[in-house]
N, C-alpha and C positions, 0 to 999 in steps of 0.2 A: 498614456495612450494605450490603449489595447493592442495586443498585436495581430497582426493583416490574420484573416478566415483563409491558410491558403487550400484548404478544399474547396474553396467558392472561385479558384482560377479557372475562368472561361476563356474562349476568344472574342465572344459579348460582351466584356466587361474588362479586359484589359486593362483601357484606358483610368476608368475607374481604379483598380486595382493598381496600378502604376504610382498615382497621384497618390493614394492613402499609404504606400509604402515609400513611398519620398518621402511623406509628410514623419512617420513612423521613423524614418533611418537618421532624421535628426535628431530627434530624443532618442532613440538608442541610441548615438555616437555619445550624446549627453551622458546615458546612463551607463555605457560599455567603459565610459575613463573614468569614472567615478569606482564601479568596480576594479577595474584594473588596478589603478591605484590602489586597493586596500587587500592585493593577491600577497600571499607570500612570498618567498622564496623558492617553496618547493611548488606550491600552487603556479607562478609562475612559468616552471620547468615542464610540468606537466599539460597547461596550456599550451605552451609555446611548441611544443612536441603535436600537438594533436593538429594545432590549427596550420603547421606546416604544414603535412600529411594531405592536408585539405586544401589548402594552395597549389599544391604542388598535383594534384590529381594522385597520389597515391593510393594504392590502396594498404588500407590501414583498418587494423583491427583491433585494439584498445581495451584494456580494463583495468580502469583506476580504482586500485584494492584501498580502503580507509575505516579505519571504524566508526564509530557516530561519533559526529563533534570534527571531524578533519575538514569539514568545509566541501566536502561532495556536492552537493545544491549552489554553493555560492560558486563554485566553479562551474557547473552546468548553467547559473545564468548568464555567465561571465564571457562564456562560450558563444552562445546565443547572441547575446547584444552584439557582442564581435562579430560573427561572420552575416546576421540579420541586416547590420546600420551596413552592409558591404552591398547590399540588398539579395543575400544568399538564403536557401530554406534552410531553416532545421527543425526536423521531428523530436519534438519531448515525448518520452513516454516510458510508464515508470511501470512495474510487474502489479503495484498496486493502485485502487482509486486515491487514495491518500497521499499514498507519499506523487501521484502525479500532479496532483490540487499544489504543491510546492514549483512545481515548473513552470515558466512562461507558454501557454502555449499548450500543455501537459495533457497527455488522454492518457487511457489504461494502452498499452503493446496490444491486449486481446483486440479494442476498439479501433486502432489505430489500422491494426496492419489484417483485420478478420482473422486473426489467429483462432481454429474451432478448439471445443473447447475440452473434447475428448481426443487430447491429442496421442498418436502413434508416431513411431521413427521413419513413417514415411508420409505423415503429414504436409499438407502445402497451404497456403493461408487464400482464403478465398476473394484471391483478387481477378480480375480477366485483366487480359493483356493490355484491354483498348480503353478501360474506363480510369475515371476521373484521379482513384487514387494511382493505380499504374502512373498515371502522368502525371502526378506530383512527386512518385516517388524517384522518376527520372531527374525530375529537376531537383531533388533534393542534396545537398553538399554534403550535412554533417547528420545522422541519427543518434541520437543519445539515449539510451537507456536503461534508467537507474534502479535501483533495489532488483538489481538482473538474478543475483543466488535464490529467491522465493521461485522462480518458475521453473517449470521442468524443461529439462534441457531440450527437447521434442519442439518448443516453442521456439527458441533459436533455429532450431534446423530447418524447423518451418517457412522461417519467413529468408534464410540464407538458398533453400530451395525455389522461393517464390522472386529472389531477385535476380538470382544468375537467369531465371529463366525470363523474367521482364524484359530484362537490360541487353540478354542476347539477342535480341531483334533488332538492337541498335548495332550492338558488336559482338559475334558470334566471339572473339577473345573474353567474353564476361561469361561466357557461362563454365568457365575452369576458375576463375576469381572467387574468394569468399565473400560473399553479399553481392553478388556481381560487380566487384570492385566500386563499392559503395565507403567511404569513409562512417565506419561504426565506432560509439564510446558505449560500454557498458561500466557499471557505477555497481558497488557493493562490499559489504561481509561477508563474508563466510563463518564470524563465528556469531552471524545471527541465524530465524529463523530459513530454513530451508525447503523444498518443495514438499507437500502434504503429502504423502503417500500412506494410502486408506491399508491397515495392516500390514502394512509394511517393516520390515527389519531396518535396522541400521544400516546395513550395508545398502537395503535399495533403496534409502534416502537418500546417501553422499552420491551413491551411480546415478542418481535421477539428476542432479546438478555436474556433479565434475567429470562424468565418463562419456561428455559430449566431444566429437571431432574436432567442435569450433574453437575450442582453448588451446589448438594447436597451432591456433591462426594469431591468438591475441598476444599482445607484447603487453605487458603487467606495469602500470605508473601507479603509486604508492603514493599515499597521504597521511604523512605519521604525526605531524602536529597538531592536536586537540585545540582548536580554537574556542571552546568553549570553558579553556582555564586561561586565557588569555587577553580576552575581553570581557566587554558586559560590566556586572557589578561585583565590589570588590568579594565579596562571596565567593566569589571564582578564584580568588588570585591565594586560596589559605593555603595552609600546607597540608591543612586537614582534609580536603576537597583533592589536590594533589596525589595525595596518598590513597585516597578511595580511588583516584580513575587510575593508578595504576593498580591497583588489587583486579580492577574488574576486568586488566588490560590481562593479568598473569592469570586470570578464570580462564578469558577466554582463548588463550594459547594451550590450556592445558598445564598451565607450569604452576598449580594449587591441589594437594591432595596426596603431592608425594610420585612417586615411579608410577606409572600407568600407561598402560596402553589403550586411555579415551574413558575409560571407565573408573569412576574414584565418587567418594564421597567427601562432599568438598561441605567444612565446617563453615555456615557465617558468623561473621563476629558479632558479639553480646552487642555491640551501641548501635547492631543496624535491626536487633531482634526485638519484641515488644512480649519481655518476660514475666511470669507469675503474672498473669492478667485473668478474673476469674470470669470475662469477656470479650475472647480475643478481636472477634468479628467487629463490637462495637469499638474497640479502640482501634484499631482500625482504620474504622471509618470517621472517627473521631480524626486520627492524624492527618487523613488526608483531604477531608472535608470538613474540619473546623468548626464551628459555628452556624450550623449548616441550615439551623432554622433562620437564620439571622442574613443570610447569606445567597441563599436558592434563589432570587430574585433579581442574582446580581448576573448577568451574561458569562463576565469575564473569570468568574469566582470558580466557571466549571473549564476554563479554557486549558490550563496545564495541570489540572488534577486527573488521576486514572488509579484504580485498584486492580490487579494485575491476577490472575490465577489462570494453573495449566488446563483444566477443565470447564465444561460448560456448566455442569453440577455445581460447580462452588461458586462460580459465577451467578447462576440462578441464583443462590442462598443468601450470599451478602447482595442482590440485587433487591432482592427480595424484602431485606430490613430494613436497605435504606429507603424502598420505596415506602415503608410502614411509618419512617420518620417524617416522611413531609406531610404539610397541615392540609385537611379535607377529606375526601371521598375518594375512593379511588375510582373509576369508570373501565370498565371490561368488554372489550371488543370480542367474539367470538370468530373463527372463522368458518366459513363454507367446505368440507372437504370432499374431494371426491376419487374414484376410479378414472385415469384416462380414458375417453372414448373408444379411442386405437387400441387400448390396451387388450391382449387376449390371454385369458385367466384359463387356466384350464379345467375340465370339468371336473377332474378327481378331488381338486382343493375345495374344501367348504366354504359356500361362498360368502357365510361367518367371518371369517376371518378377515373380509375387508368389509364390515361394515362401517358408519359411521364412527361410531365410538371409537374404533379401533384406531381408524385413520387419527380422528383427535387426539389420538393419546400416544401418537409418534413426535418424540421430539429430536430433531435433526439438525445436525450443524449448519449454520447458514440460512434456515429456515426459521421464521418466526412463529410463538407457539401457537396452538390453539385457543390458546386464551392469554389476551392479553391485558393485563391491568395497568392504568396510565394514571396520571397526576397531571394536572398543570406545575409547570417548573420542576420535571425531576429529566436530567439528562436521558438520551436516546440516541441509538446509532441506525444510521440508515443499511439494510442488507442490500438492497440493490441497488445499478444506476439510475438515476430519473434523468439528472438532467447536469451534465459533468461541467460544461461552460459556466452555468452558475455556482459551480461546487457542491450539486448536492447527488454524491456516487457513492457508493460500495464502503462502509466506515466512516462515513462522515457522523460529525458528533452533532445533534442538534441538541435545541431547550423545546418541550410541550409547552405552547403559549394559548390554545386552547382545543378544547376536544367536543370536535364535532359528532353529530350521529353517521354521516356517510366520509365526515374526511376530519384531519389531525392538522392545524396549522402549528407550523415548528419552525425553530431558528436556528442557524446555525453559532455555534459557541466556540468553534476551533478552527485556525488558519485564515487565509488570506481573504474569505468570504464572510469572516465574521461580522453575525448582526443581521446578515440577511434570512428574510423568510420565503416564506411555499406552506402550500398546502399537498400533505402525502393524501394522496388513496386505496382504498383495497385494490389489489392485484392479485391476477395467479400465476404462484408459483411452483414449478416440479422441481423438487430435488432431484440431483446428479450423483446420489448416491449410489454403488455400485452393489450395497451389500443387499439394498430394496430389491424382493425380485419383483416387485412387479413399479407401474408405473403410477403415482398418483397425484392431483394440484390442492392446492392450500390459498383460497381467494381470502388473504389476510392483509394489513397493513404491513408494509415489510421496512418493521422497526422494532428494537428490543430496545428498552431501558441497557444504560451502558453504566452507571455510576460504574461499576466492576466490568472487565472484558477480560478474552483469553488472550495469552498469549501471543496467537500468532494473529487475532486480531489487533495488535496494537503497533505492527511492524510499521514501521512507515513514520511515525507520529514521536513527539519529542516533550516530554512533558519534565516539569521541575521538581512536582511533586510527586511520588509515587509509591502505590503499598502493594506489598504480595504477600498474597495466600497462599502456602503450602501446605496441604494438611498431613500430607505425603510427601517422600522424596519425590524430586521432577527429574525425569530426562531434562540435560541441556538446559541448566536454571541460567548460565551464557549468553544461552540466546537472546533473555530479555533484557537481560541487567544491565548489560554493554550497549542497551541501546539510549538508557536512557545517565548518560554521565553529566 
């Protein structure tokens, strides 16, 4: 059964709403002891710590440190059905569209709580005191939110500003509380990806995450068992598998490379590198997509496959071959670009410099190109959200099943949505880029071919198979590695 819309709680519909969450709290008691039963030990510990906290009206402030593979998500479901089947609320919501598509229930924190999206350290999330989220977030028990180290810490303080200030109409004592003594879980790494900061140093990457007030508030529960050499298929149980998740465990502590102070050139080993190849690109793409003429037709064939590289550049290039390997035509979308209206250009710049051409020939993170070339059956990730309840948001992986003149029917390949389709459209889009001085929109389809993604696009996501490009040393090769054990 799905679980209750509680943004749809009126005084209209109550009764309505009453009935479908009885109906709901007995399959989730079903599904709360089914997971409980299969908790750990330590998973247990840290449950049982939280969902007191929440009984008990505490206020409590939480962050369950784990690396990938410790069962972070099966505990946030585990959570959920628990105090849900109690007929209590809890907010999912994850720093990304993907890893939130893994939650019951799950939106992006931005969607959830109007966090803006140029935020500052005196930010507030644009809620009003009297409307509909306000009053859910009253009634709300438990908020969870996962992959918390990707956002800037400004986004915390935001929405810890916006609740003390809710909640103190009820009891002026909540507005000296953190969250206005709201029972919060945040979920993450630290030795994954980190918040983006556009030219940014080292240093104001770690201050953007850990030099927030809020971690003065949180009490740290720990998830050190890898469930993911523990169950599943015997593959998991070698000792060969064993020994790689601890190599990627000692990367990412920093304890590979010898004495250092964060900085070190860290050797990988000969059986994890693909040597003397007078084709590196295609093999490659050969290990990670196999048979791939043979194959492309199959849904699931694209489900836990990914090529991995630190840049957009190498990204485009092995995108680029493998879209050359699939059979047919390719079809080429253009987009419309323009100058904001609002925008004021001033008169000394020549007004050359943004003509069309120009604008087409900017290629920008996050933004899809001006020209786009498609295949039927070659993977695509979605840049924006359309429509998150179905699963199709911000990195969602689809299949091109065909390509229309005004629209792209696609399917999804990845996650709990798997198999379902939509039809994408042109939209416009402004990048948020800070380095652009002026302002401009890009009315394109807002999808790239994903065979290969960067880095910090693939945060969130868990895949079996997987190949990295380096063509250069990377900052932080940690960040990726450890994600996928």
């Amino acid at each position: 059964m799905p679980y209750p819309d509680y943004d749809s709680i009126s005084s209209s519909n109550n009764r309505l709403i009453a009935e479908e969450m009885d109906y709901d709290r007995h399959h989730l008691q079903i599904e709360f002891d089914n997971l409980f039963i299969a908790l750990t030990t330590e998973q247990k510990s840290v449950y049982t710590e939280i969902i007191n906290a929440v009984g008990d009206n505490q206020v409590g402030v939480f962050f369950v440190y784990g690396y990938g593979g410790t069962g972070k998500t099966f505990l946030w479901k585990t959570l959920s059905a628990s105090l849900r089947a109690q007929g209590k609320i809890v907010l999912n919501v994850a720093s990304s569209g993907i890893a939130s598509l893994l939650l019951a229930g799950g939106r992006t924190a931005h969607s959830r709580f109007s966090i803006p999206f140029n935020l500052t350290e005196v930010s507030t999330c644009n809620i009003q005191i009297d409307n509909d989220v306000a009053n859910l977030l009253k009634k709300t028990s438990l908020i969870i939110w996962d992959e918390a180290p990707m956002i800037h810490m400004h986004g915390f303080e935001a929405l810890d500003r916006t609740l003390r200030d809710i909640l103190s109409h009820d009891d002026s004592n909540n507005s000296s509380m953190p969250f206005g003594g709201k029972t919060i879980v945040f979920g993450g790494d630290f030795r994954q990806v980190l918040p983006v900061i556009q030219s940014g140093t080292r240093q104001d990457i770690v201050n953007a995450s850990l030099s927030s007030y809020i971690w003065d508030y949180c009490k740290v529960l720990r998830l050190t068992k890898n469930m993911r050499l523990t169950v599943g298929s015997e593959a998991h149980n070698t000792e060969e598998t064993k020994i790689f998740a601890q190599w990627l465990l000692d990367l990412g502590e920093g304890n590979i490379g010898g004495s250092n102070d964060g900085d070190a050139v860290i050797e990988i080993p000969n059986d994890l590198l693909i040597l003397d190849s007078a084709d590196p690109i295609y093999d490659l793409i050969d290990f990670v997509y196999p048979s791939i003429l043979q194959n492309f037709n199959n849904t699931v064939f694209f489900q836990e496959r990914a090529i991995l590289a630190p840049t957009n550049e190498v990204v485009d290039e092995i995108n680029d071959r493998l879209l050359s390997m699939f059979p047919g035509d390719s079809k080429e979308y253009l987009s419309s670009d323009s100058i904001c209206h609002d925008e004021h250009i001033n008169d000394a710049i020549d007004p050359s410099l943004y003509s069309p051409d120009v604008l087409n020939g900017l290629k920008i993170p996050g933004l899809p190109h001006h020209k786009l070339a498609l295949k039927v059956g070659v993977p695509v990730m979605l840049l924006r959200n359309i429509n998150q309840k179905e699963g199709f948001c911000n990195g969602t992986r689809l299949k091109v099943v065909s390509l229309g003149k005004h629209v792209i029917e696609v399917e999804v390949i990845a996650g709990s949505n798997l198999g379902t389709r939509t039809l994408v459209h042109r939209i416009a889009l402004t990048p948020s880029d800070k380095k652009i001085p002026f302002k401009f929109q890009r009315r394109q389809f807002p999808i790239a071919v994903c065979s290969a993604m960067t880095i910090n696009k693939s945060q969130g996501q868990s895949s079996s198979r997987v190949g990295l490009s380096f063509k250069q040393p990377v900052f932080s090769l940690w960040s990726v590695v450890c994600r996928f054990i």
